[in-house]
N, C-alpha and C positions, 0 to 999 in steps of 0.2 A: 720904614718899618717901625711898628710901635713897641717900644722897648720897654715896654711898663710889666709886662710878663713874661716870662719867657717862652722859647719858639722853640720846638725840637724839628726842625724841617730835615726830610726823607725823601733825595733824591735814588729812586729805587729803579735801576736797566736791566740788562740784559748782559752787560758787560760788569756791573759792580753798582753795590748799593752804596751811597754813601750818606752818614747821619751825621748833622750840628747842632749842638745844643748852643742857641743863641739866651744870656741871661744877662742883665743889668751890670754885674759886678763881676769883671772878669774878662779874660779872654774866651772867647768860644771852644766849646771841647766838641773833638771832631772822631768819629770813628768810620772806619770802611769795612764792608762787610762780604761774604760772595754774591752774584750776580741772582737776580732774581728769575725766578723760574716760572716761565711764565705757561708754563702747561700745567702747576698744580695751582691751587688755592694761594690768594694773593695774600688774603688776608693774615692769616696766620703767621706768613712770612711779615710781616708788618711789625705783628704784635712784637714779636720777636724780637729786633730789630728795637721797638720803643724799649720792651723791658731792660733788653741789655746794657743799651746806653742809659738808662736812668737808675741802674744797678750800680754804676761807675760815676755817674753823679747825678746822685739825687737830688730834686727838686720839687717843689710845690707849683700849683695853679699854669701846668706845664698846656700848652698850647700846642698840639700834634701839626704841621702840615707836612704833605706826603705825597710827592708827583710819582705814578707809578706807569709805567708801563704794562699796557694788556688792561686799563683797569676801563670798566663798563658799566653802565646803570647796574645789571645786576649783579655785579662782584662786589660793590663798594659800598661795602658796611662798615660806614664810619661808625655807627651806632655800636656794633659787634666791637669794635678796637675800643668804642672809646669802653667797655664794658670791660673790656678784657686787660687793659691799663690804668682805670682808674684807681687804683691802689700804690700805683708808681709816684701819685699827683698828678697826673693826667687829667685836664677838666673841659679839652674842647679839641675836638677832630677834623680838620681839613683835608678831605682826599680830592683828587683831579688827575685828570692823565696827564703823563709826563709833556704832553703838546702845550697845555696850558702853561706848567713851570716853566717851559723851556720858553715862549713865548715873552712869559714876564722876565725874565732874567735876561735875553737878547732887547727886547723893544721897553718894558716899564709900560709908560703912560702912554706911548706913541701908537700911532695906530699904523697897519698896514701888515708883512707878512714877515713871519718867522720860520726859518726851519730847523730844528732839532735834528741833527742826521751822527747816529755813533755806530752801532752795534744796527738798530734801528732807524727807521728815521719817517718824522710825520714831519706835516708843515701846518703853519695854524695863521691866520687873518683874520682882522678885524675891519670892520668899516664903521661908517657912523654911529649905527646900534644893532650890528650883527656880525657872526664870525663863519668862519667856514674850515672846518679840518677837511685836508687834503694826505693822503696814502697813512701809511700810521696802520694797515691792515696784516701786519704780519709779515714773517719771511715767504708761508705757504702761499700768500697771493698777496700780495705788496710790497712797502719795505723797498720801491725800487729806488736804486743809488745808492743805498743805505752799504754800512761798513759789513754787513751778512751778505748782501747783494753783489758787492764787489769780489768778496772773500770766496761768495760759492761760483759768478761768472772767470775767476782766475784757475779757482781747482777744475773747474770744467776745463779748459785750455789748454791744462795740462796734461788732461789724459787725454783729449786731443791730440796734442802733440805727440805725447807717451805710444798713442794706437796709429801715429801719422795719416789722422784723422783731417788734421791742423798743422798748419805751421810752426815751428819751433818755436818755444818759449822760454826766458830764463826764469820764468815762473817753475818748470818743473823742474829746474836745479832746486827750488828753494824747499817743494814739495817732497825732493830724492834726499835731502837733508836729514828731513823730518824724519821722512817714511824711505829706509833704503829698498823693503820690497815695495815697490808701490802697486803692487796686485793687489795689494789687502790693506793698504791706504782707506780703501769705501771702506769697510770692516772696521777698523780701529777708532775712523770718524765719526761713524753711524751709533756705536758705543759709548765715545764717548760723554760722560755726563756731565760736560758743559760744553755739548756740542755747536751750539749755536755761538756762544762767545769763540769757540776756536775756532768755525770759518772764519768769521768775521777778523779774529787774529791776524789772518793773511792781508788784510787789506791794506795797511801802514806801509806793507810788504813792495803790494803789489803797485802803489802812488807812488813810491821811491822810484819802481823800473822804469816808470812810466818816461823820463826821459832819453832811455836806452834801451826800451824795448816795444816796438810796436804792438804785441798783444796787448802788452799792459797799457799801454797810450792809448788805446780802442777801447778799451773798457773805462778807463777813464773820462773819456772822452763822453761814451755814452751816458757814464754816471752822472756826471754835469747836467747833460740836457735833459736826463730825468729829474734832478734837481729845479728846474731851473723852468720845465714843464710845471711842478709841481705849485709854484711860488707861484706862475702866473695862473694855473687855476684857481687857487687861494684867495685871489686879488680879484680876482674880475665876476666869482661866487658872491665875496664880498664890494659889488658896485664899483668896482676901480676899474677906471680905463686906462690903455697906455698913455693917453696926454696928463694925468694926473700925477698927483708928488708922493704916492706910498711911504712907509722908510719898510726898509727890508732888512733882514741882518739873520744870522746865523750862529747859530752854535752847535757844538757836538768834535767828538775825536776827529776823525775825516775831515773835516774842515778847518783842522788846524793847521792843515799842510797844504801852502800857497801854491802847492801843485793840482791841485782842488778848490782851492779859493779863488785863485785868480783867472780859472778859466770859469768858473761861476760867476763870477764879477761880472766879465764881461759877456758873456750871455745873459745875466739880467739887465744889466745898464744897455745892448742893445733891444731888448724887450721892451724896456721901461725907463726912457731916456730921463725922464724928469724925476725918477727917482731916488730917493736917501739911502744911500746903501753905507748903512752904519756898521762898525764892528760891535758886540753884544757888548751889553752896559754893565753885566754880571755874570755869572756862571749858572748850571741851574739850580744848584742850591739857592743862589741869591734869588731866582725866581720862584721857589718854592717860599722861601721866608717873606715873600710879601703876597701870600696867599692871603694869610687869617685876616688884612688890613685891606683887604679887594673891596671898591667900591659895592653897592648894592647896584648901581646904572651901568656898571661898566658891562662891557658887549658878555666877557667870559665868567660872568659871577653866575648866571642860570648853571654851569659846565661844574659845580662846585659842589662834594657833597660831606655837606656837616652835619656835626652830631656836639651839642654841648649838654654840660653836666648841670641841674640847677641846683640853688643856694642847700637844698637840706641834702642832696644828692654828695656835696662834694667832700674829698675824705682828704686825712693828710696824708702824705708820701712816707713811705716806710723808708727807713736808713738803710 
């Protein structure tokens, strides 16, 4: 990372925003913020986000990059941000979907596939000079395996259970917790306004039962091989066959827990015997801050949408 300017990098989910101001002198100052919302306007949420952390320490000739979830050719008006923060010191705008940061922050320079899986979850691949996103479409129609994916196939099982639809689950001990009347569980859910981070809450929940509870080991189980699905679409979109040395690596919540990781392992290592199955070299902020330093050749720099400030353009930073 080039440390000649500073970096404000904005790893922005669905679960929690979290902002680092990277600068030469100092330790990095870090703030978190609520989850981003990804049915309204991204952008504005952004802004936000920049002003406040550079409210708390201000700087000069600051350097935006910003992996965001939901974000798309036509949402992503680094231009708009960088307009709307250029008064903070803000003089150059890095935006890309969070598949990209999360990519770089798991793999760096190596090539091959990454999957981001938290709240959400996409998978992202590189090959000699092309890449390929794989799921990264949302909870309403993708997102499979993902930590919302787990959370709403567990609440499903419950009332399963609950209507003896299904076989018992201690999934819906965990749901009767919550929700003592669970008739109006849908109701309180459906309201809720960060409903998507609280299915998705369940899922930590439901990887725990998973060795003492057969539902939860089914859905589990399933989540892997959509994982694990997904990786090798990723790979073989981008020219990779199974005799080849991919490196594959992972990051996100859900796959912190080797109750998840290790049955992914081995679903990919038998897919892909000759492959690098590394643990991620950073978090995604660390792949976010080597955004604004992305080659021009490299396979993900097309995926990149900037916006910088020229020399009579640029202002100083207010105190």
């Amino acid at each position: 990372m080039n440390t000649t300017l500073p970096i404000l990098a904005v790893d922005a989910g669905q679960s929690s925003i979290r902002a680092r101001l990277h600068q030469m002198a100092g330790p990095a100052f870090q703030m978190d913020f609520p989850p981003l919302l990804t049915d309204q306007p991204l952008m504005p949420q952004l802004e936000s986000v920049i002003r406040e952390v550079l409210l708390q320490r201000p700087a000069a000739n600051v350097r935006v990059a910003a992996g965001l979830s939901g974000l798309t050719p036509l949402n992503a008006d680094a231009a708009g941000v960088l307009d709307a923060s250029r008064d903070r010191g803000v003089t150059a705008v890095y935006l890309v979907h969070d598949s990209v940061s999360g990519y770089l922050g798991c793999l760096g320079d190596r090539r091959g596939s990454a999957v981001a899986a938290g709240t959400g979850v996409v998978t992202l691949a590189t090959g000699t000079s092309s890449y390929s996103r794989v799921d990264g479409w949302g909870n309403i129609m993708g997102d499979a395996g993902s930590g919302y994916w787990i959370g709403r196939a567990g609440l499903e099982a419950a009332m399963r259970a609950h209507d003896r639809r299904g076989v018992h689950t201690a999934i819906l001990d965990l749901l009767h917790e919550d929700f003592p009347n669970l008739e109006t569980a849908y109701i309180d859910i459906q309201s809720h306004p960060e409903r998507i981070a609280f299915v998705a809450s369940y899922a930590r929940k439901i990887i725990d039962l998973s060795p003492h509870d057969k539902v939860s080991a089914h859905i589990v189980d399933r989540a892997t091989d959509e994982l694990a699905l997904s990786v090798g679409a990723s790979l073989r979109n981008t020219w990779w066959d199974p005799g080849s040395c991919p490196s594959i690596s992972w990051a996100g919540s859900i796959l912190s827990n080797p109750l998840m990781s290790g049955p992914l392992h081995l679903k990919l290592k038998q897919a892909w015997p000759n492959a690098e199955i590394l643990p991620p070299q950073g978090g995604p902020l660390d792949g976010v801050a080597r955004i604004p330093d992305l080659p021009v050749d490299h396979p993900l720099h097309p995926l990149l949408h900037i916006s910088t400030a020229t020399a009579l353009e640029l202002k100083p930073a207010k105190a």
